[in-house]
N, C-alpha and C positions, 0 to 999 in steps of 0.2 A: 378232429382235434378235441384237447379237454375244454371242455365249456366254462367261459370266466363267471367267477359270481362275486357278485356284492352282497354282504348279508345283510344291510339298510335296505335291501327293494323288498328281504323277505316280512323287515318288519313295519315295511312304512303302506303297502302297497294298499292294506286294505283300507285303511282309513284313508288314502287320495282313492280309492276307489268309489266311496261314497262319494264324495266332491263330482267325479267323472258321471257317475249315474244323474246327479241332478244337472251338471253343465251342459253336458255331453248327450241328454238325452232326442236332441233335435239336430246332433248332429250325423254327419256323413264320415267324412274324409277325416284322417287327424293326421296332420306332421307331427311326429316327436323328435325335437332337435336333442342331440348326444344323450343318444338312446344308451349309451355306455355299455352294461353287458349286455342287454336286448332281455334280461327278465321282466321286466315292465311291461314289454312291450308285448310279452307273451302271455302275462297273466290278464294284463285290460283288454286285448282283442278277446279273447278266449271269456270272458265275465261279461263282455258288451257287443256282444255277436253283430248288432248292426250297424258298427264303424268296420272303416277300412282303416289299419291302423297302419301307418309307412314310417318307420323306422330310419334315421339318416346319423349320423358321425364322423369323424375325421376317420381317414382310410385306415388308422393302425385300430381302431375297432373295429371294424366294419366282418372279419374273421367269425373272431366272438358270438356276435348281433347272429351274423349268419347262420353259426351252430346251432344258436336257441330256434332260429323261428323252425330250419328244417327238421330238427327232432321234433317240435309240434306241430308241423303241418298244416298249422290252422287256415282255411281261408279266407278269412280277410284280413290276411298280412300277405308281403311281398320279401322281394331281397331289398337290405341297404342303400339308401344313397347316401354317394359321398355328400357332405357337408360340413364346411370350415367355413363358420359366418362369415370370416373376413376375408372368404374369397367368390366361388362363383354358386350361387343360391338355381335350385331346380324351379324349371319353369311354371309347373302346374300349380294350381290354387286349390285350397284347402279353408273349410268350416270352421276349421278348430286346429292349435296349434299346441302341444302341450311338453313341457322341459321341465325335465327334476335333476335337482343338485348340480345345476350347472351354471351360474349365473357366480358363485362365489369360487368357482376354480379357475373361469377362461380369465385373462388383464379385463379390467375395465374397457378398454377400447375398442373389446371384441364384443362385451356387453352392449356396446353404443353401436356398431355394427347391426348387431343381432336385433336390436329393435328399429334401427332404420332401415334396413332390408324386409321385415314382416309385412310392409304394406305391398308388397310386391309377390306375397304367397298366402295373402288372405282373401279369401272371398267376401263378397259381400256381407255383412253383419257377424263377420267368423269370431270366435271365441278362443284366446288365450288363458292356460293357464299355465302357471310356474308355482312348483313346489319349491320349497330350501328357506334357510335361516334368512330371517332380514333384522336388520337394526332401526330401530327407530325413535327421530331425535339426536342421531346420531350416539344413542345408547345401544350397550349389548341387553336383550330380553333375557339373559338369564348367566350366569357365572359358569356354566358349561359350556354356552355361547361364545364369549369370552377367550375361553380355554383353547374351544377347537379354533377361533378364529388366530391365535397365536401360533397352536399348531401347522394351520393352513398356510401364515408365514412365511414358520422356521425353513417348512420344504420348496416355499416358492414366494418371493417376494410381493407376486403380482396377485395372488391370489388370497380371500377374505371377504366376510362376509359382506352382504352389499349394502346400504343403506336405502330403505325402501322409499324416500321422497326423492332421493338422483332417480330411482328405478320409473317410479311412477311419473316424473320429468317426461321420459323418455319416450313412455308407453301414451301419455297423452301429446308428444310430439309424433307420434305414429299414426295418430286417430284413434287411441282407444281411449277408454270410460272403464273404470276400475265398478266392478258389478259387485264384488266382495272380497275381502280380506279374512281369512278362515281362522283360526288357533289351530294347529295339528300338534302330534305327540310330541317329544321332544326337543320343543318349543323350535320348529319349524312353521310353515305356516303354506298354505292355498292362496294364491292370490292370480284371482279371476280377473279379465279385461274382457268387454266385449265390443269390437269394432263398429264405429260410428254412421260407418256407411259400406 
């Protein structure tokens, strides 16, 4: 099949790659929740050889994900798990947990999902991070923020950017501890958690 692509992983990838080197560098295992096309996921296994990088999304990606890892071949990636926060999460546990642009597409309620389920696929002291726009103050950081958040709207009511003090609500109802809040390009941003226990 033709391989899907997003052209935000080609320009975003290297700068959350520095983020991954310093977070990421005592880790093992990583879940990436909606791995989307699976480019991510092949250029961080491939730049950080000693993670196990396990890729997971809703079944109608899972195709896509698939194309990318086996044209790379790489070894420490696998095939897809299915994953829809808001239904049955895989049982094994994992270091580090890592999701980009995903947090301002799923409803909200899938959001709240998705961080009361984490405690149940993190390991001992694991490490979360999520890339994507956040608002704060319940301000847009910037008039292109703004724009795409209307955009995000017009095509689906539920979806928009998130406000990062609900987020971080949520993450410290999970047991984490916000380690840093990054600036990235685009006025996106890195925003680390690392688990309490």
């Amino acid at each position: 099949m033709e391989k899907p692509t997003a052209p935000s992983c080609e320009k975003n990838r290297e700068p959350i790659l520095e983020v991954l080197r310093e977070h990421f560098a005592d880790r093992r295992h990583v879940l990436e929740i909606g791995s989307g096309t699976g480019q991510h996921a092949i250029f961080f296994a491939e730049h950080l050889p000693h993670l196990r990088w396990q890729t997971s999304d809703r079944a109608e990606n899972l195709p896509g994900i698939t194309a990318w890892l086996q044209e790379a071949a790489l070894p420490n990636t696998s095939l897809p798990l299915e994953l829809d926060v808001t239904a049955a999460w895989p049982e094994q546990r994992h270091d580090a947990v890592f999701s980009a642009n995903t947090l301002h597409i799923m409803p909200w309620s899938a959001v709240e999902c998705l961080f009361a389920r984490l405690p149940d696929v993190l390991a001992a002291n694991a490490r979360l991070v999520i890339y994507g726009p956040f608002n704060y103050g319940g301000q847009f950081t910037s008039d292109s923020n703004a724009a795409f958040d209307s955009w995000l709207k017009e095509k689906a009511p539920h979806q928009g950017i998130r406000d990062f003090e609900r987020v971080h609500a949520l993450a410290q109802a999970a047991g984490l501890e916000l380690v840093e809040d990054r600036a990235m390009p685009s006025n996106n941003r890195c925003l680390v958690w690392q688990a309490l226990s």
